[in-house]
Structures are given as structure tokens and as C-alpha cells.
N, C-alpha and C positions, 0 to 999 in steps of 0.2 A: 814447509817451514814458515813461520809467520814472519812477516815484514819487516814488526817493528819488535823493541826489548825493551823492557823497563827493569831496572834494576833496582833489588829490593834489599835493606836488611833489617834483621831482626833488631828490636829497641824491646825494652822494658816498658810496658801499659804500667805509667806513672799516675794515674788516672784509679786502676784499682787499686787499693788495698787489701782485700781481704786473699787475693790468689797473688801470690809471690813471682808463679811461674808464668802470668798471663805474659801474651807479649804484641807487639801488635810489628807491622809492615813500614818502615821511613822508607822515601825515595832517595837512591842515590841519583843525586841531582847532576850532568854532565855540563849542561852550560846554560848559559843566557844566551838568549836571542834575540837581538834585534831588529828595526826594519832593514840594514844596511844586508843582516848574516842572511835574512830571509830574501830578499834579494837577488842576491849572489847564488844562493839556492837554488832559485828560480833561473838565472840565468844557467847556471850548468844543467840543468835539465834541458832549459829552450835555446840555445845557444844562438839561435836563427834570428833573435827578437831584442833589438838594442834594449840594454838596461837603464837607460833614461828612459826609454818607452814603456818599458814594467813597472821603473819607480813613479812613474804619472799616472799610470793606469790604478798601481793600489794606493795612492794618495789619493787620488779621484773617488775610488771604493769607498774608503774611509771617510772621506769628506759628506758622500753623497747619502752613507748610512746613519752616521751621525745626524744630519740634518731630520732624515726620516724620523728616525726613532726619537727624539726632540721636537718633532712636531706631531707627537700623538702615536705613529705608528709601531705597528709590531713589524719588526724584520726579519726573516727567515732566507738566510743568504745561503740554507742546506751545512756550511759549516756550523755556523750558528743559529741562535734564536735569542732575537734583542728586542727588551721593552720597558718603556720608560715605567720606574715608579714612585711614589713619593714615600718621605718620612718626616714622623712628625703631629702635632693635633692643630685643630682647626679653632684656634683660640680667639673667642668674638669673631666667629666664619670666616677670618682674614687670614690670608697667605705673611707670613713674617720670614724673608729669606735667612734671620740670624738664626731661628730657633728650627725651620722647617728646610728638607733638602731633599733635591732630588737623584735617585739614582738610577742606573741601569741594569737591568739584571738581564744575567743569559744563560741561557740555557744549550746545551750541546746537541746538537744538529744529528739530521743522516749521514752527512760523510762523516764526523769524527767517531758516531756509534759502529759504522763498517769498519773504520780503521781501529776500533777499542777489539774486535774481532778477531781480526789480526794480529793480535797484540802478545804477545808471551811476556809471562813475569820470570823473571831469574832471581833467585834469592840466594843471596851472596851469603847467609850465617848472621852467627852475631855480630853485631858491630864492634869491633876492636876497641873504639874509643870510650870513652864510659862520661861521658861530655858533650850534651846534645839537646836540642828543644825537642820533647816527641809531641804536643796535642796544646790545642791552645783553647780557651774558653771566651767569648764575648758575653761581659756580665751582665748589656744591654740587651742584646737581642738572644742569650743563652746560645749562640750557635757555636758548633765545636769545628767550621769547615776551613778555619784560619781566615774569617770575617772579623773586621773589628770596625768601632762606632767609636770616629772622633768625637772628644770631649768624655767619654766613660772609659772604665776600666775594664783592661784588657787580663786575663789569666793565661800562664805559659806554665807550661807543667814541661820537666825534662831532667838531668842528671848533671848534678852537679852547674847550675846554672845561678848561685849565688854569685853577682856581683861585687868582688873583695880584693883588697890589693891596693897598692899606692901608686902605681903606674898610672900615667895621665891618659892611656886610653880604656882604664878599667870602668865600663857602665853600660848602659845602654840604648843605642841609634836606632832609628828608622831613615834608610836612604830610597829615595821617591824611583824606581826603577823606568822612568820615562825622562826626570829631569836630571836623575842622582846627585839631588840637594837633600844634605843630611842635617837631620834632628836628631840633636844627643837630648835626652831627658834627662833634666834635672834630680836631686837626690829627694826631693819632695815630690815627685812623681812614680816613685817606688815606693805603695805602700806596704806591699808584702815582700821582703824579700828571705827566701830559705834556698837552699841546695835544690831541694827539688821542686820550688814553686816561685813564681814570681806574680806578682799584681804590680800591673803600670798603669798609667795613666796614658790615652791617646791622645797626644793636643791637640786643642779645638780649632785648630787654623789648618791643620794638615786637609790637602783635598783629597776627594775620592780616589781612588788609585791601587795598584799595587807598590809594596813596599817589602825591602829588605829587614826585616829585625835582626841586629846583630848584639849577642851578646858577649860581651868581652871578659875574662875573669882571669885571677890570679888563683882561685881559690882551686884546690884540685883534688876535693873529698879528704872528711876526719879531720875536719877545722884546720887542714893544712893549707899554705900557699905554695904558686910556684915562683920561679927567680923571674920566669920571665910568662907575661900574658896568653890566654888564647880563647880562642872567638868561634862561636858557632851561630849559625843563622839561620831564620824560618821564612818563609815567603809569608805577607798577610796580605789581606787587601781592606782597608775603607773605604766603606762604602755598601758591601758586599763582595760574597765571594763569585767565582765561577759555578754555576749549577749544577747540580746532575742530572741527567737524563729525567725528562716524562714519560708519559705514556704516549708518544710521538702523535699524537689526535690533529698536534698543530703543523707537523711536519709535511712538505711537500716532495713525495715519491722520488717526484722527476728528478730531485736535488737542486733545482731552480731555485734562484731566491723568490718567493711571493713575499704579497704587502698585505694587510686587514687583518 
């Protein structure tokens, strides 16, 4: 029996057109996690090992990796694989931190490829709701991986995600899932908006990160509205997204983290 479960349901590929019936896989998403859940996590497995002593230990990690990987290094910590890179042109040879930025891209490790192994998908059917984001576009970098490029337009493909309605929370946020300080966008930062398509605008101040996209609406298919609001949400990140697997050439067997 495999370890772990991911739970799947079936969505409408709003993406094609010409096939009715395509359909593709959304995650039913169980929770958020932060450093406090993972933690606690960590302490019921090790009960032995004070949890002040685990939360220093992976602050220290984090500390110690970040510094790496910001000064040049590739990180190979066996979960992951992190390397600093940039974005942006080299205008008159000169680095311009408004227009040029750096990010980090990672890649997934030997341990999370042994635990993907482990892994079983359970597909719950269709999705009952008919009210969903399924696939998103970055018009900058063209990537479909729910990546998006502060300052450019972002596409959200999904069902019935027209923004309509007179309720004061009808539109749509980005909430910073590290600080959860929220950015609603303005009505000029929706330049597309349809049932089944949206074009926004990412603001140019939001930093790299992962983010909550929430879309809020009245509207509830066939030009109709409802009495009262409802809200479905996509994970994105700016900056880049999380990677998929290599051809593990960079990975370290032993699962040790190596440095170069």
C-alpha cells in the first residue's frame, strides 16, 4: 500500500476547444502548511528532541541555505535542488535592480522523487462544482506551471470565473502565503475578463513568492448572478514556480546535501 494519497478530480481542459470531452486532473488541496504545522509534525515523530531545539535547527537550515544559494552556490539538500538565477537584459552592461531580478529556481530532489513513488492518486470523479480556476498562462515567460512575472499579464482559464456582482468583496486578490498581506486588483487590472477566461495584471511591487489567487464572484453561469458571493482559489508563485524533476546528473545518491 503506498504511503502517501493525492487526491484528484476531474475539471474540464478549458484550455482546448476543439475536444468537448478532454478533461485534465485538479488537486484536492487538504491544507496549508506552515513552519509552526511542520514542526509539530516533526515533534510527534521525535518526541525525544525539544521543539525549540527543532525550530533552531530548521531556521538555522534555512538561514544557512539561503545564504549559499545567494552567494553563487547550487544546493542539493537531497529534498531539493536550489540555484540562484537572474532575470532580465543587460542594458549598457549594467545591472539596473528596477528593471532586472533575481530568482531561485528548484528543483525536486531524491528524497521527494522516492516519496512521488510511493505516492497513489485517488480520483474522486467529476468535480460537483462547476466554479473553479483549472490552468493558468504567464504571457511573459509563456509557462502554463502556475508561474507568474510581476509587472506582466497573467491568463487564468477556469469555469465560470467572471468577476460580476455588487458585493464589496466581488474581484480579485493575491494573498502573499508567507506574510498574508493581501492585494486586491484594481478594475484596470482586469483586462480580459469572460466566464471562462481572465487576463490580470501582476503588480510590479509584489515580491517573489508564493501567492493565493482568489477569485470572488456573484456571477453563476448563463449571465446569471447569485444573492450571495463565492470564491475559488489557485496557488501561483512570482518569480517562478517549483520544478520538475531532471535527469538527476546533479543529484547526490547518498541523499546528503552537496555544494558546486
Amino acid at each position: 500500500m503506498a504511503k502517501n494519497i493525492l487526491k484528484a478530480w476531474l475539471v474540464d481542459n478549458t484550455v482546448t476547444t476543439d475536444d468537448k470531452t478532454d478533461k485534465i486532473f485538479q488537486l484536492e488541496s487538504t491544507r496549508t502548511a506552515d513552519l509552526a504545522y511542520i514542526i509539530d509534525r516533526m515533534v510527534a515523530k521525535n518526541p525525544g528532541v525539544l521543539r525549540t531545539t527543532m525550530e533552531m535547527i530548521v531556521k538555522l537550515h534555512n538561514e544557512v541555505v539561503a545564504e549559499e544559494v545567494l552567494n553563487g552556490v547550487s544546493v542539493n539538500t537531497g529534498l531539493f535542488r536550489a540555484v540562484a538565477q537572474f532575470r532580465g537584459t543587460a542594458v549598457n552592461d549594467a545591472w539596473d535592480p528596477k528593471k532586472d531580478s533575481v530568482y531561485v529556481s528548484f528543483t525536486q530532489g531524491k528524497t521527494l522523487r522516492e516519496s512521488i513513488q510511493d505516492t497513489t492518486v485517488e480520483v474522486l470523479g467529476d468535480r460537483p462544482t462547476k466554479f473553479y480556476i483549472g490552468s493558468t498562462n504567464d504571457v511573459a515567460t509563456k509557462a502554463t506551471d502556475n508561474s507568474a512575472t510581476a509587472g506582466r499579464n497573467l491568463t487564468l482559464y477556469g469555469k465560470n470565473i467572471l468577476p460580476a456582482g455588487d458585493d464589496p468583496s466581488v474581484g480579485v486578490t493575491l494573498t502573499n502565503t508567507e506574510t498574508q498581506a493581501v492585494t486586491r486588483l484594481t478594475e484596470d487590472m482586469i483586462a480580459v475578463a469572460e466566464p471562462s477566461r481572465l487576463v490580470i495584471l501582476i503588480p510590479s511591487d509584489l515580491d517573489d513568492g508564493e501567492y493565493t489567487l482568489t477569485v470572488t464572484t456573484q456571477y453563476s453561469g448563463g449571465g446569471k448572478l447569485r444573492s450571495t458571493p463565492q470564491s475559488t482559489s489557485q496557488t501561483i508563485y512570482i518569480g517562478g514556480a517549483p520544478q520538475t524533476p531532471g535527469n538527476g546528473e546533479d543529484d547526490d545518491d547518498s541523499g546528503q546535501g552537496t555544494f558546486g
